[in-house]
Residue, then its C-alpha position, 0 to 999 in steps of 0.5 A: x500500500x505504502x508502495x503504490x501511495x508514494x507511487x502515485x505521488x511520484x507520478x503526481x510529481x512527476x507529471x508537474x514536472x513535466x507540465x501536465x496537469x494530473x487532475x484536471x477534471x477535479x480541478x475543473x469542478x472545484x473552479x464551477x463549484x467556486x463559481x456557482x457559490x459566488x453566483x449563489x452569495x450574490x443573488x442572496x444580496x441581491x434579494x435582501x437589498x430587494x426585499x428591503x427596499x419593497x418594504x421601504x416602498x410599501x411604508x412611504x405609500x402607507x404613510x403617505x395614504x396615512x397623510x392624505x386621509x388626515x389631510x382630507x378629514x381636516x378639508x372635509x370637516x372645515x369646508x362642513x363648518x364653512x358652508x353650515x352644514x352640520x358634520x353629524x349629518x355626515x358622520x364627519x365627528x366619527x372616529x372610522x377605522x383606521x391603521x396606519x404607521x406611526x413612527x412613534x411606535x411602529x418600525x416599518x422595517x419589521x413588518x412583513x409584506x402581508x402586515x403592510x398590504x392588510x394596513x394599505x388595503x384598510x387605509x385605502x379602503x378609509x380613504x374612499x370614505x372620506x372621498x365620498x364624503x367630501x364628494x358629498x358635502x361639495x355637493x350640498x355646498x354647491x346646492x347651498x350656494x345655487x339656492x342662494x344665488x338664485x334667492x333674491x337677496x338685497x335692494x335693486x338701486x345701489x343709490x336711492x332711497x325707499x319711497x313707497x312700501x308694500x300693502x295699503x297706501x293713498x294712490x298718489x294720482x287720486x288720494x284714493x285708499x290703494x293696494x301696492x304690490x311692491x316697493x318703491x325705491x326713488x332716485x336720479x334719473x339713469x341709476x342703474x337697476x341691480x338684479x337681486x339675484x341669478x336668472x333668466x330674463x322672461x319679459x323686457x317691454x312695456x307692459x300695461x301700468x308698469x311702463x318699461x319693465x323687466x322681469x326675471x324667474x329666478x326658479x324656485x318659485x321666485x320672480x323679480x320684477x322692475x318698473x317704470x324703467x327708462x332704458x332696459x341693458x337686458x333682453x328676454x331670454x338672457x341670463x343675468x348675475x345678481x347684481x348686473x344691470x337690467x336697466x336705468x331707473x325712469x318714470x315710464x307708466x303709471x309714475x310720478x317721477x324717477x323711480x323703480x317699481x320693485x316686485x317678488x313673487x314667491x310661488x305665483x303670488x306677490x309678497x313683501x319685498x322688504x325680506x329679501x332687501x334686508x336679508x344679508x346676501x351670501x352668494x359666494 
């Protein structure tokens, strides 16, 4: 045995000497075998500096979703306390469910992709919430706002003085007892007449009594009228701003004098303007 080991070892010898190399498959496979064992300690990095940065990744979109439900719950209660509208009808003083990362006590480091998924998914699902109820209370705002803009709200002269009140009076042309259908308000001659309030111009002619008058339906059951007008800057079927011009104050008609005869109708019938001139008018 001696015998054949210190052969082989003088073979091996020998063979370097003459240079030839007297393994070179076992050679070959420990050079692959170093090779796959890099090739294995790379990928293994590769992976973990992967999988850290995905978890970096789902934490800034959790804090971030985080970030903009709360920035949406603070928008949504403030535009309800703007606009009026009491934030119970909108459940806007409830605590919803939430999860979410707090730096204060959470290491998004060591959760795991599931753990971050299920609190995205929560704060997502939170999110849509909130969104729907600001969609709602844009929504109310807005309606809010139309009714006001199309409510007559304020006095039609931006100078002037009220001449005549609504109801009973003494007919100033015969000082018989006489029932007045509006206010009137007096002035110089060519002040301009102001709409109370959006709408659309219906009539923008003379008409029997009022002389040159223009008439605005403003919906909701409301219409403006203005009389004994000089000039008319409005004609039927355009549609007009509160506070736009209708025309110039004059004394067309049944008149005395330079003034502008003021009406609403609530529903069809005349009422007493003197609500909607001293109501504080809140168009925005």
């Amino acid at each position: 045995m001696l015998g054949l080991c210190a052969g082989v070892g003088i073979l091996g010898i020998a063979a370097q000497l003459a240079g030839v190399d007297p393994w070179p498959a076992a050679r070959a496979q420990a050079a692959q075998l170093s090779a796959i064992r890099e090739r294995d300690r790379a990928a293994i990095a590769s992976l973990r500096e992967h999988s850290d940065a995905h978890l970096d990744a789902l934490a800034l979109r959790l804090g971030s979703l985080q970030a903009r439900t709360y920035r949406l719950e603070a928008l949504a209660a403030d535009l309800a306390q703007s606009s009026g509208i009491d934030p119970k009808e909108l459940q806007m003083d409830a605590s919803p469910g939430m999860g979410g990362v707090r730096q204060a006590d959470v290491d998004p480091g060591k959760w795991s992709f599931a753990d971050l998924d299920t609190r995205i998914n929560e704060l997502e699902q939170q999110f849509n919430g909130e969104q729907a109820r600001m969609d709602l209370v844009r929504a109310a705002v807005r309606g809010r706002q139309m009714v006001r803009r199309h409510t007559p709200s304020g006095r039609p002269i931006a100078s002037g003085w009220m001449s005549s009140r609504f109801g009973r009076r003494t007919d100033p042309f015969n000082g018989k007892p006489d029932w007045h259908g509006g206010l009137d308000f007096a002035g110089k001659m060519g002040t301009p007449v102001l709409a109370v309030a959006d709408g659309v111009v219906t009539w923008a002619r003379n008409r029997f009594g009022y002389g040159l008058m223009v008439e605005i339906d403003h919906g909701n059951g409301y219409l403006t009228r203005y009389a004994h007008l000089s000039h008319a800057d409005v004609s039927a079927g355009d549609r007009i701003r509160a506070g736009h011009s209708v025309g110039e104050m004059g004394s067309s008609g049944h008149s005395t004098g330079p003034h502008v005869h003021f009406e609403v109708l609530e529903d069809g019938k005349r009422v007493n303007p003197i609500r909607f001139v001293q109501a504080v008018s809140r168009r925005s």
